[in-house]
N, C-alpha and C positions, 0 to 999 in steps of 0.2 A: 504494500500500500504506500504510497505516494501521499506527499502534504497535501499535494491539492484535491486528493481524493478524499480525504478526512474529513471534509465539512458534510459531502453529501453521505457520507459511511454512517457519520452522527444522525443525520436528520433519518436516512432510513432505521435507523437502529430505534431512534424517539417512537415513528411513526408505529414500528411493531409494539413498543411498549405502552402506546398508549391502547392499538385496538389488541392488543392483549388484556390489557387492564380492563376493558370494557367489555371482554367476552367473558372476566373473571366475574362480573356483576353480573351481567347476563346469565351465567351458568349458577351463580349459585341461586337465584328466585326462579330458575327451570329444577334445583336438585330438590329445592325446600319442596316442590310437590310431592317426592316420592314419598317413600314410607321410611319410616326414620332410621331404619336399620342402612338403607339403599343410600342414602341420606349423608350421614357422617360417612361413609366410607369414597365416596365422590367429592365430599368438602374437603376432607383431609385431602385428598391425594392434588387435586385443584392448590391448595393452600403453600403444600409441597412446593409445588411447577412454581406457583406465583413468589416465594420466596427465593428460589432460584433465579429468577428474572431479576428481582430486585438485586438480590446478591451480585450477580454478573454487570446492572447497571452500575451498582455503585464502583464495581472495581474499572470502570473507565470513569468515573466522576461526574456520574446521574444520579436523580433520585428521584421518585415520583413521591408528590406532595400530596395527597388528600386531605382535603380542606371542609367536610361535612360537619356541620354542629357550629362553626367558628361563626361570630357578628363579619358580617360583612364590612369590607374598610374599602373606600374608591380606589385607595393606591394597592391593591391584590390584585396580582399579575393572573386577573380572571376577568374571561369575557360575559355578562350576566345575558341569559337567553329571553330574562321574563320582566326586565327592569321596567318598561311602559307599564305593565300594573302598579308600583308604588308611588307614593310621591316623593319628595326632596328630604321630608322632615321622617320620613318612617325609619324605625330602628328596625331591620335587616340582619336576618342570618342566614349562611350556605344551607340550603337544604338537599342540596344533591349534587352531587359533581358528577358531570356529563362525561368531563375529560379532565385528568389530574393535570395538577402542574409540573412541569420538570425542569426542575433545579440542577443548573451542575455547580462546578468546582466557583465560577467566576461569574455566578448569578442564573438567572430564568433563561434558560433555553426555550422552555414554549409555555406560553400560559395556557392556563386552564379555563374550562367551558362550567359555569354552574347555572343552575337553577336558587333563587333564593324564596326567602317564606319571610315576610314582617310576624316580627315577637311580641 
């Protein structure tokens, strides 16, 4: 690999961890259907894979941010999908992230997509 190949090795590498991370949400509200025994054994082995992803991101100097539960702040490297519902003065919390944020060594690589909910 070549320097100049590294910015686009980066962004591919983002792009699969972020629709990894969203087939990881995706999968686990398809496993909570089954029956509970079917259940834990698919979460665990999911949970595995997704630890591994993170492990291997962080060892080039990524990290995916999940920002669910946090008061929302305008300066969050997140793009809000549903902000024409609120007004100016409403206090604001992440209610769902769409798409994490990803953090490397030297700041925000790609922000994050949320959904928010006034508290």
């Amino acid at each position: 690999m070549t320097i100049e190949n590294k910015p686009n090795l980066e962004a591919l590498i983002i792009d699969m961890a972020v629709e990894n991370w969203r087939f990881f949400r995706l999968f686990i509200k398809v496993a909570s259907k089954l029956d509970a025994g079917e259940t834990a054994k698919y979460i665990s082995q999911l949970r595995y894979f997704q630890k591994k992803i993170e492990d291997n991101l962080e060892s080039i100097g990524l990290k995916l941010v999940n920002l669910e539960g946090q008061p929302f702040d305008t300066g969050m490297a997140v793009s809000v999908i549903n902000m024409d519902d609120f007004g100016p003065d409403d206090f604001l919390k992440i209610d769902q992230m769409v798409e994490p944020v990803i953090m490397g060594n030297d700041g925000v690589r790609r922000p994050g997509t949320v959904l928010v909910r006034k508290v």
